[in-house]
N, C-alpha and C positions, 0 to 999 in steps of 0.2 A: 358259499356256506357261511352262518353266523355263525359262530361260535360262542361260548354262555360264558365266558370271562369276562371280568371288568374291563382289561386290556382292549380285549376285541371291540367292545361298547365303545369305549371312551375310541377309539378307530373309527368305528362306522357313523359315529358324531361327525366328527373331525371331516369325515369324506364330504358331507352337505357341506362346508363351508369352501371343500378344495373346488367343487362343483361350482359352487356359486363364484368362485374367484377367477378358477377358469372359463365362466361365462362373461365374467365382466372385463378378464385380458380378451376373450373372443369379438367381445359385440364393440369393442374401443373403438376402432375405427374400421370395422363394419356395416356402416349409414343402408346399406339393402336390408341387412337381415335385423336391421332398430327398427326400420321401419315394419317390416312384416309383424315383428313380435305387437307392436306398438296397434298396428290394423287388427291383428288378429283378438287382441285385448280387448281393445275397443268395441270391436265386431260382439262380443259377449254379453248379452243381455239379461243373463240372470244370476241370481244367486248361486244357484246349484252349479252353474257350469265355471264358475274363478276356482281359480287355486291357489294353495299359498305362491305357488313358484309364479304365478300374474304379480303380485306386490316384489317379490322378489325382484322380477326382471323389471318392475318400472323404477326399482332402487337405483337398480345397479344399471342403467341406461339415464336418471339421475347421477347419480356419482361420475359417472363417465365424460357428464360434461357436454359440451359442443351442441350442435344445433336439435338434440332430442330432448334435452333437459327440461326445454317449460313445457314440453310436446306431453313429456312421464310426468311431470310434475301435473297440468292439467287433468290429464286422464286418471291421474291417481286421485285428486281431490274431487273429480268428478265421480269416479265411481265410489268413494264416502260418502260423497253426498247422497245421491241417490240408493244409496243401501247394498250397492255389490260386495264390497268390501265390509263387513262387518266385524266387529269383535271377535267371532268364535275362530275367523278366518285370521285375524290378527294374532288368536294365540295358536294356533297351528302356525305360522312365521315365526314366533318367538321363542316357542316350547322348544329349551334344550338346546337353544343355539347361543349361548354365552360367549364362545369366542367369537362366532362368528358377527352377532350383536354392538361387541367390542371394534372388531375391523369397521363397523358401518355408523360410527357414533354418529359421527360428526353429518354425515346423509342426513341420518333419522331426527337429529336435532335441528338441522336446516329444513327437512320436511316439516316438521313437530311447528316449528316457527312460523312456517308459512300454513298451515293448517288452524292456528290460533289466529290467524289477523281474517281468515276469512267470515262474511255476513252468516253464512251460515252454522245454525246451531248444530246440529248432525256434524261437521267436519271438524267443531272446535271441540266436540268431545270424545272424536275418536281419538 
């Protein structure tokens, strides 16, 4: 049950970032279940079917490091380019996630980086 306090909000915030951080101690060195997330991503051919939690999980299997990193990194610059990933789905990933934005600087600024040196116009202005 929500409850309508500030308190409670500023909690049910905070739980997306507890999620997301216990997804990224989860998937560390779990190379089966990076790769299925990674297939199963991949395997997604339209717009309507990503979710924020697809940008999500190709972060934080980026951040993680090790042999999935240019795997999330391609799939992520890929699916910008060809239009999976758009804006409106960028600000559902961001809306309201301040701290958790904070924890990921340094990701989103190494992605950010490599997104700018790409040929393509679509991934340099996402």
């Amino acid at each position: 049950v929500l409850f309508r306090s500030m308190k409670c909000k500023a909690t049910y915030v905070n739980c997306e970032g507890f999620v997301l951080e216990a997804l990224r101690a989860g998937l560390r060195f779990q190379n089966v279940i990076c790769e299925a997330f990674l297939k199963e991503i991949k395997g997604l051919n339209e717009n309507r079917d990503h979710k924020a939690i697809d940008i999500w999980l190709l972060l934080i299997i980026y951040a993680n490091g090790g042999a999935h990193r240019k795997v999330a990194e391609l799939l992520l610059k890929k699916k910008i380019i060809v239009g999976h990933f758009g804006i409106a789905l960028l600000r559902q990933c961001i809306y309201g996630q301040n701290e958790t934005l904070q924890d990921y600087f340094q990701v989103l600024v190494s992605v950010s980086g490599t997104l700018l040196t790409c040929k393509e116009l679509h991934a340099r202005q996402f």
